[in-house]
LUMZA-543386 format. One record per residue (C-alpha): residue number from 0; residue in three letters; x, y, z. Coordinates in pm, whole numbers. Layout:
N
SITE:num:residu:x:y:z
SITE:NUM:ALA:X:Y:Z;
...
This chain:
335
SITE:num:residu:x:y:z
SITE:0:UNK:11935:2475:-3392;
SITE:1:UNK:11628:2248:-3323;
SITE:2:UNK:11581:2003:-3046;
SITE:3:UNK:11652:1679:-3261;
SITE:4:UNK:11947:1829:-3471;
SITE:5:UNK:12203:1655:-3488;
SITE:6:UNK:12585:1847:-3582;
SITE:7:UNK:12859:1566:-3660;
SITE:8:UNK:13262:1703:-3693;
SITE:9:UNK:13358:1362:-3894;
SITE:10:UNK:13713:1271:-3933;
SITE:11:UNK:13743:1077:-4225;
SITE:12:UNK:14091:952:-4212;
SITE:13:UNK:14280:597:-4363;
SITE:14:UNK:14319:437:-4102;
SITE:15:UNK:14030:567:-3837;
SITE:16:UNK:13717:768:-3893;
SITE:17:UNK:13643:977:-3542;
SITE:18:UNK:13317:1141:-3516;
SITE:19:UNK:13235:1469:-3279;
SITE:20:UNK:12928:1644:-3146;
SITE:21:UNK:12812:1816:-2828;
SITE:22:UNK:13186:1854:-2709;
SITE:23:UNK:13251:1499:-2711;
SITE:24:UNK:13402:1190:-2958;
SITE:25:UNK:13107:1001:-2964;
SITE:26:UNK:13268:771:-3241;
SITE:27:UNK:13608:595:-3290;
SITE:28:UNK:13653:340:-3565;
SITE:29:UNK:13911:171:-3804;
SITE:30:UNK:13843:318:-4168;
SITE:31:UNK:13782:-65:-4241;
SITE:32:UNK:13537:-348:-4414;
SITE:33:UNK:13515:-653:-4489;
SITE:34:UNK:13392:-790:-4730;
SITE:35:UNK:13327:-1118:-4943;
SITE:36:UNK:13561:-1180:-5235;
SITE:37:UNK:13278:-1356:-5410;
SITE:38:UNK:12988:-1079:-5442;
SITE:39:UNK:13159:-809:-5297;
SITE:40:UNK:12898:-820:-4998;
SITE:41:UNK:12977:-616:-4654;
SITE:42:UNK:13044:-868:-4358;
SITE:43:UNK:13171:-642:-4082;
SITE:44:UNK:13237:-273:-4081;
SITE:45:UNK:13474:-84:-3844;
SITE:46:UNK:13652:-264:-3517;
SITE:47:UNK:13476:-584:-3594;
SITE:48:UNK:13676:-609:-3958;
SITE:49:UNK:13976:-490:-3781;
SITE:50:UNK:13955:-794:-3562;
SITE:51:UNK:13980:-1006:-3839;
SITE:52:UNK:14280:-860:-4025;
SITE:53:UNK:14515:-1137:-4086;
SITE:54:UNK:14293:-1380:-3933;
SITE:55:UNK:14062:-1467:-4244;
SITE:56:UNK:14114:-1701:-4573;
SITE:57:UNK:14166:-1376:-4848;
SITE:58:UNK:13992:-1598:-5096;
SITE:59:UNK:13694:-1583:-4889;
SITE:60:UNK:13682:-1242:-4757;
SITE:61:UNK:13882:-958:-4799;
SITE:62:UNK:13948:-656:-4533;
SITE:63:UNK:13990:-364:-4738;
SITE:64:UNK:14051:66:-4674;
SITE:65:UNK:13811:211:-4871;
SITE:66:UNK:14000:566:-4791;
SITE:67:UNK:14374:596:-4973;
SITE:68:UNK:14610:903:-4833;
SITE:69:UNK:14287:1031:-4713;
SITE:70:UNK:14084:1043:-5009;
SITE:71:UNK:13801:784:-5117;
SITE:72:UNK:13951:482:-5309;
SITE:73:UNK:13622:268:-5317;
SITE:74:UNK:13279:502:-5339;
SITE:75:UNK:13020:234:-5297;
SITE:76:UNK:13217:107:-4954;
SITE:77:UNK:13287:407:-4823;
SITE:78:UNK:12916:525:-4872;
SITE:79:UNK:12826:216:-4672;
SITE:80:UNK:13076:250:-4425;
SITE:81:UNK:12959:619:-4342;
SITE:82:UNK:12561:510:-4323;
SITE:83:UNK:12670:271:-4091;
SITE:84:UNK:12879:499:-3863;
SITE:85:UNK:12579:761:-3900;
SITE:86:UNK:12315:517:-3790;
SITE:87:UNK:12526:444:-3464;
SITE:88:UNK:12553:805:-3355;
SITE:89:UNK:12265:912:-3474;
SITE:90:UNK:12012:577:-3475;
SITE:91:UNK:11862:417:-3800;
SITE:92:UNK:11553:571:-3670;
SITE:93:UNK:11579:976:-3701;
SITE:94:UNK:11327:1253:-3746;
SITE:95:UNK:11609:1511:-3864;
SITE:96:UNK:11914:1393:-4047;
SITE:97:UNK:12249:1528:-3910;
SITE:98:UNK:12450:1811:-4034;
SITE:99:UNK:12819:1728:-4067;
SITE:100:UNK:13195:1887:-4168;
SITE:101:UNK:13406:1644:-4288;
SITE:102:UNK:13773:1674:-4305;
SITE:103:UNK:13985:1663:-4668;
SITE:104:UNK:14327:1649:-4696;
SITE:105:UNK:14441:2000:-4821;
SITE:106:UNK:14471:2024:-5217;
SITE:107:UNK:14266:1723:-5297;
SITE:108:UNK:14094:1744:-5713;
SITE:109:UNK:13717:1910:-5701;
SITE:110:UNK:13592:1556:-5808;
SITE:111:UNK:13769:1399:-5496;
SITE:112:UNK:13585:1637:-5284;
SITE:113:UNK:13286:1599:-5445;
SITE:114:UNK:13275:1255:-5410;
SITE:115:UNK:13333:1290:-5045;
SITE:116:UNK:13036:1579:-5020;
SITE:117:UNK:12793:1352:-5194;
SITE:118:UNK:12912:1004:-4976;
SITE:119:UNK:12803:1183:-4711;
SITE:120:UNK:12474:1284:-4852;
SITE:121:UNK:12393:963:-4984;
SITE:122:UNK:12496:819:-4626;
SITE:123:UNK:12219:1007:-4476;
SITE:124:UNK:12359:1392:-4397;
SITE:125:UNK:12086:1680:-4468;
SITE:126:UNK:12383:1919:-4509;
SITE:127:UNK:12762:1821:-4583;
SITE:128:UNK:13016:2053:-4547;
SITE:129:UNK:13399:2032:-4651;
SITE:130:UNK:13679:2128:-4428;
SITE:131:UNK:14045:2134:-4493;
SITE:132:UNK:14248:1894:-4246;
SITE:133:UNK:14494:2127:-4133;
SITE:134:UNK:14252:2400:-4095;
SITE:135:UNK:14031:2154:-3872;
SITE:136:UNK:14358:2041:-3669;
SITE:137:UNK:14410:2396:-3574;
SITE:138:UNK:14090:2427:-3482;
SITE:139:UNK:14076:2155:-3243;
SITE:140:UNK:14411:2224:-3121;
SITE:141:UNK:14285:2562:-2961;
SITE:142:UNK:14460:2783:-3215;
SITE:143:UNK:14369:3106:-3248;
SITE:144:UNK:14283:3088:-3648;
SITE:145:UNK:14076:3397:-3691;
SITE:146:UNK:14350:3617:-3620;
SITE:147:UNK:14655:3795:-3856;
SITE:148:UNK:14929:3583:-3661;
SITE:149:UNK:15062:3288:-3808;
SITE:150:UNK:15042:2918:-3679;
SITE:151:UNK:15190:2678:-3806;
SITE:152:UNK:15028:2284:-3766;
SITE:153:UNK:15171:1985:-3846;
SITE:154:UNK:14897:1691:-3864;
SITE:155:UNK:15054:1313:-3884;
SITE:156:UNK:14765:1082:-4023;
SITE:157:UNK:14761:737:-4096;
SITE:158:UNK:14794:783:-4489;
SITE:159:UNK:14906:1111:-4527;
SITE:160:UNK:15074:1409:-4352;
SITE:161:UNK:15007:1763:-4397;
SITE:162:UNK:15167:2057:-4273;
SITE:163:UNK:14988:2409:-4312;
SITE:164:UNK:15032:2770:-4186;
SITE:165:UNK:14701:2895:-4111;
SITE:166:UNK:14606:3282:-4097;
SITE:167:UNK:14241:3449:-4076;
SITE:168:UNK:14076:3129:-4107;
SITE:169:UNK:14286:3059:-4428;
SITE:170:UNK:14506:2786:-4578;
SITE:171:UNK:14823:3016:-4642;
SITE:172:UNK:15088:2764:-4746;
SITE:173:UNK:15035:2419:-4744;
SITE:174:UNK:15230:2078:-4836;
SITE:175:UNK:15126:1731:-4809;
SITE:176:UNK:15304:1339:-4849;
SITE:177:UNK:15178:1001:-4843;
SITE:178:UNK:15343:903:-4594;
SITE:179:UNK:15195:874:-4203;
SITE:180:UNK:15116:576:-3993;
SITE:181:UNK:15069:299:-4232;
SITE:182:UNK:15433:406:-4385;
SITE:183:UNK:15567:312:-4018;
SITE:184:UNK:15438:-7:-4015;
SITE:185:UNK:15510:-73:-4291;
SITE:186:UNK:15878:4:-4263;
SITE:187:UNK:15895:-196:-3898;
SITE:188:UNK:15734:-515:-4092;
SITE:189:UNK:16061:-458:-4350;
SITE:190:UNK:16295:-386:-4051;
SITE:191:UNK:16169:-714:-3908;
SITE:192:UNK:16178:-909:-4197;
SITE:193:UNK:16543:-830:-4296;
SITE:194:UNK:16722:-862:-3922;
SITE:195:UNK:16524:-1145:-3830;
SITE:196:UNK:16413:-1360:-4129;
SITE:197:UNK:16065:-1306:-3974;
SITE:198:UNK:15730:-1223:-4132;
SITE:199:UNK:15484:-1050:-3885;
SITE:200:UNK:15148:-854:-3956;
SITE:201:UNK:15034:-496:-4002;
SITE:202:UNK:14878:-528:-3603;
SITE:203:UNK:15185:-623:-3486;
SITE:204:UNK:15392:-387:-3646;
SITE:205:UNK:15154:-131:-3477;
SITE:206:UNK:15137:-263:-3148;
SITE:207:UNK:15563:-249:-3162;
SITE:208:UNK:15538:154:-3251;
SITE:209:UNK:15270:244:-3024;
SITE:210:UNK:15424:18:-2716;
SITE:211:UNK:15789:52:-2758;
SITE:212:UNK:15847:268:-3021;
SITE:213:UNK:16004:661:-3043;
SITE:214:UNK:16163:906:-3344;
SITE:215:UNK:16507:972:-3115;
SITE:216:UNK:16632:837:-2843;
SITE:217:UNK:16414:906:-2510;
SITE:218:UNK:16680:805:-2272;
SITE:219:UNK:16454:460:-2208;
SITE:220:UNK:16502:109:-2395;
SITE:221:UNK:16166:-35:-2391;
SITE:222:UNK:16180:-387:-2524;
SITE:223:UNK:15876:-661:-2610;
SITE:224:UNK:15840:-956:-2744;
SITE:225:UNK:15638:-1048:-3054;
SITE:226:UNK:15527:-1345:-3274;
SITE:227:UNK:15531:-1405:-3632;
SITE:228:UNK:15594:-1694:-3889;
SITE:229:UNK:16000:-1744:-3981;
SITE:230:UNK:16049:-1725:-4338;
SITE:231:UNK:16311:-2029:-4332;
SITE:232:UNK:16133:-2308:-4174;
SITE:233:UNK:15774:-2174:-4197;
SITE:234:UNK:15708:-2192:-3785;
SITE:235:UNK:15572:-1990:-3540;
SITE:236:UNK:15875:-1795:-3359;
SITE:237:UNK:15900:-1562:-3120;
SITE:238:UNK:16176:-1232:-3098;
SITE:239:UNK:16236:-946:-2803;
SITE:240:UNK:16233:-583:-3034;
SITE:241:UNK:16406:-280:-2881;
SITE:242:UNK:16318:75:-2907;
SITE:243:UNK:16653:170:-3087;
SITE:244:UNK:16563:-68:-3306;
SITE:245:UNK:16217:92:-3361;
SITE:246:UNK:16421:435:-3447;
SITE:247:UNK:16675:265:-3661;
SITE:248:UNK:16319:114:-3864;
SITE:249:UNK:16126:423:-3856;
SITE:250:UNK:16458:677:-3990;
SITE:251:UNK:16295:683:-4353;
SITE:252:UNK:15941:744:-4294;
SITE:253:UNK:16022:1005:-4055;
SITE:254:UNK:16266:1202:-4293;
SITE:255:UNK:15966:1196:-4566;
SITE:256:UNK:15768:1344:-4275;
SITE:257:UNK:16030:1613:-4186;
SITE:258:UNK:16080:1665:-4541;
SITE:259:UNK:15674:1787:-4562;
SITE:260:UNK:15755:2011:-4304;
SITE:261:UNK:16064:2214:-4444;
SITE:262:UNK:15910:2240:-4764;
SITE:263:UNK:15616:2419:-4624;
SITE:264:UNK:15837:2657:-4364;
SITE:265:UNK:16082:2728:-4627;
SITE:266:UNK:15835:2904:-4881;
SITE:267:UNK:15624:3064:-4621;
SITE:268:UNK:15610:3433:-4636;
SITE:269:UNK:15901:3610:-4420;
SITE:270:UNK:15595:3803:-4131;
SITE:271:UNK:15423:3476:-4054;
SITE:272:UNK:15783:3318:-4044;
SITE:273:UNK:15821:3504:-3762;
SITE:274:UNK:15577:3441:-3593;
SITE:275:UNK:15603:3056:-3636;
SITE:276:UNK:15925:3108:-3513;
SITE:277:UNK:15813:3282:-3171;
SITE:278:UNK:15462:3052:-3147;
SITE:279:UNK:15620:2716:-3261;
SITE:280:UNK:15443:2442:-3420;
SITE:281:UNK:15159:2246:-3331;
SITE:282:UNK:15171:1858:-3354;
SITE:283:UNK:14857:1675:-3416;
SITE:284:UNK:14723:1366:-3574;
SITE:285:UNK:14770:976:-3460;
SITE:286:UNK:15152:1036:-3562;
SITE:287:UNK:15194:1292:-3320;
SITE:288:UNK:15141:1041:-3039;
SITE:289:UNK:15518:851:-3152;
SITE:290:UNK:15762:917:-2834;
SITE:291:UNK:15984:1193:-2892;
SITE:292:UNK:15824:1283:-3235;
SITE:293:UNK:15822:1677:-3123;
SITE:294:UNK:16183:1668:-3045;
SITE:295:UNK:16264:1475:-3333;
SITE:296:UNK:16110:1798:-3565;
SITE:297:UNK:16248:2057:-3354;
SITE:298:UNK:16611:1915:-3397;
SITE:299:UNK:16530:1883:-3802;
SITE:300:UNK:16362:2226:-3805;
SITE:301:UNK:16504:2449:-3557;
SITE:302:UNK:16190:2538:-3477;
SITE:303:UNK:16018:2483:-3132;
SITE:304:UNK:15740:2186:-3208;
SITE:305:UNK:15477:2109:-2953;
SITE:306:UNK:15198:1821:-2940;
SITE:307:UNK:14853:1943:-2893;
SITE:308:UNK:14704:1813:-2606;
SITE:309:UNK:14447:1641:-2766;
SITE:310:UNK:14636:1566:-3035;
SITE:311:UNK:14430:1200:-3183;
SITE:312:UNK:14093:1407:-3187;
SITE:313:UNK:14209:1761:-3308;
SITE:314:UNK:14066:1710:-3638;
SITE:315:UNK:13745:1609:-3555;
SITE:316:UNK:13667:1851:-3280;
SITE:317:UNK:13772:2105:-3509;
SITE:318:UNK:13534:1962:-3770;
SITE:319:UNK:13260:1981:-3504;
SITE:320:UNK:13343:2359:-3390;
SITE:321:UNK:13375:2491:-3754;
SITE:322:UNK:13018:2405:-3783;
SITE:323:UNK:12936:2671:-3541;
SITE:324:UNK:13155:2923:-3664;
SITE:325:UNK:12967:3139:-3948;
SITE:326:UNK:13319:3320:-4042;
SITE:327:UNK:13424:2950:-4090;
SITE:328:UNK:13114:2857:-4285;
SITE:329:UNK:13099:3111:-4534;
SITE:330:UNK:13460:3029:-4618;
SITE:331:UNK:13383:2667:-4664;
SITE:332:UNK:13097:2762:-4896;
SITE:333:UNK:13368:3017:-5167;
SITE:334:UNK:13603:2721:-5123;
C-alpha cells in the first residue's frame, strides 16, 4: 500500500451513501441532488439538496434519488454524485486515485453491476470492486464469515431489505424486498393523511419514526407534535402523534420485512439452520435502528435477533475491511 493510497468501503445505499477508510466513516450523505428542471443542471448534491426537499418550486428544480432499491436509476447523476463525494474524501487535487468496494444489493442483473463498477471508475476510482450487501453487513458487524458456521444477517436499508446466511465468505441463501425506510415513511405520511385529514412531508414522516416511533410496544408512549397543511381548508395545522400510533402505521411495511426474513430461514439448508438457531441473527442497516425492531423479528421468527452494535455503518466498514482481505478479494473477482 503506498503512502498516498487511498482505500474507500462506499455504501451506496437509497437513501444515504456512507464512505469508510482508515477505521473510520469519513463520509455521511443523503443519496440526493438537485437539480434544475430546465437543463437538467446539478444545483446541490448531498445534505445541501436534502435541505431543500419540500422547500423548492418543482417546476424550477427538482430533488431527485438517483439510486432505486439500491441500484442506479439515473447513471449520469449518480456518476456526478460519486465524483463529488470522492473529491471530498479524497480532494479534487490527488496524485493516486482511491481504490474502493462498493456495496450491491444481493442478486442485482450483471448490467446493474456493471453500471455501478464503471460509475465508480468514471467518478475517479483506479480500482472498483463489487461487494454483496449482506456479505459487507456481516463483515462490519464482526461476524466471523470465513468460517463453516452459519450466520445469519438481516440488513434494513432505506430502499430495500436483504436477508442472507453467510458461510466461508459466501452468499448461501439469500432474499431481498423493496421495502425499507422509505416504505415507512411512506406508510406514516398515509397513516397521517387518513386519521387526520393532514398532508405532511417525507422529513416529517422521518423525524416521527426516528423520534417516537417503534415495531411493538416498548412499554413507553412517546408523543410529538408535528406540522403539515390540512387537506380541508388548505392551512397550516398542527397534531400530537403517539408511538402506538407509529406501530399501528408501520404494521404493513414491517410484515413485508418479516416476510424477507422467513423466506430466507425457511429454505436454508437444515446444518446452518442450526446454527442460526444457536448464534441468532444479526440486525443491521438504518432500519435496524426502529425501537423494538429486534423483538419485533424474534416474536415473528422464533429466532433470537440481535442489532449489531454499529448497526448504520456495518455495510460500509465491511466494504472498507473486504478490501484488505485477499480470501475476500479473489471471491469478488469469480463473482
Amino acid at each position: 500500500m503506498g503512502l498516498f493510497d487511498k482505500r474507500l468501503g462506499v455504501d451506496l445505499g437509497t437513501v444515504n451513501v456512507l464512505i469508510y477508510e482508515g477505521d473510520q466513516i469519513v463520509l455521511q450523505e443523503p443519496s440526493l441532488v438537485a437539480l434544475t428542471v430546465e437543463d437538467e443542471r446539478i444545483v446541490e448534491i448531498g445534505q445541501p439538496a436534502r435541505e431543500m426537499l419540500g422547500k423548492v418550486d418543482e417546476e424550477d428544480i427538482q430533488i431527485v434519488r438517483p439510486l432505486r432499491d439500491g441500484v442506479i436509476a439515473d447513471y449520469e447523476v449518480t456518476e456526478a454524485m460519486l465524483r463529488y463525494f470522492f473529491n471530498k474524501v479524497a480532494g479534487r487535487i490527488r496524485l493516486v486515485k482511491p481504490t474502493v468496494m462498493i456495496s450491491v444489493p444481493y442478486g442485482v442483473t450483471s448490467v446493474e453491476k456493471r453500471a455501478v463498477h464503471e460509475a465508480a471508475v468514471a467518478a475517479g476510482a483506479r480500482e472498483a470492486y463489487l461487494i454483496w450487501e449482506p456479505l459487507a453487513a456481516a463483515i462490519g458487524a464482526g461476524l466471523p464469515v470465513g468460517t463453516p458456521a452459519g450466520d445469519m444477517v438481516v440488513n434494513i436499508g432505506g430502499g430495500i431489505t436483504e436477508a442472507a446466511v453467510v458461510t466461508m465468505n459466501n452468499i448461501v441463501r439469500a432474499e431481498s424486498g423493496r421495502t425499507g425506510g422509505l416504505k415507512q415513511d411512506d406508510a406514516i405520511i398515509s397513516y397521517v393523511r387518513r386519521k387526520y385529514n393532514l398532508a405532511i412531508g417525507q422529513p416529517t414522516a422521518e423525524a416521527v419514526k426516528i423520534q417516537v416511533g417503534a415495531a411493538v410496544d416498548i412499554g413507553t408512549e412517546l408523543s410529538m407534535e408535528i406540522q403539515g397543511r390540512d387537506n380541508v381548508s388548505g392551512l397550516p395545522r398542527t397534531i400530537s402523534i403517539s408511538t402506538g400510533e407509529v406501530i399501528e402505521a408501520l404494521a404493513e411495511p414491517l410484515a413485508q420485512i418479516a416476510q424477507v426474513v422467513k423466506t430466507v430461514l425457511s429454505n436454508t439448508p437444515p446444518e446452518l439452520a442450526s446454527d442460526i438457531i444457536d448464534r441468532g441473527i444479526v440486525l443491521t442497516g438504518g432500519g435496524a435502528l426502529l425501537r423494538g425492531m429486534d423483538q419485533f423479528l424474534t416474536n415473528e421468527t422464533k429466532v433470537p435477533v440481535y442489532r449489531a452494535d454499529n448497526a448504520l455503518i456495518a455495510v460500509a466498514v465491511g466494504a472498507g475491511r473486504a478490501l484488505d482481505d485477499p480470501a475476500i478479494l479473489s471471491r469478488m473477482n469469480r463473482d
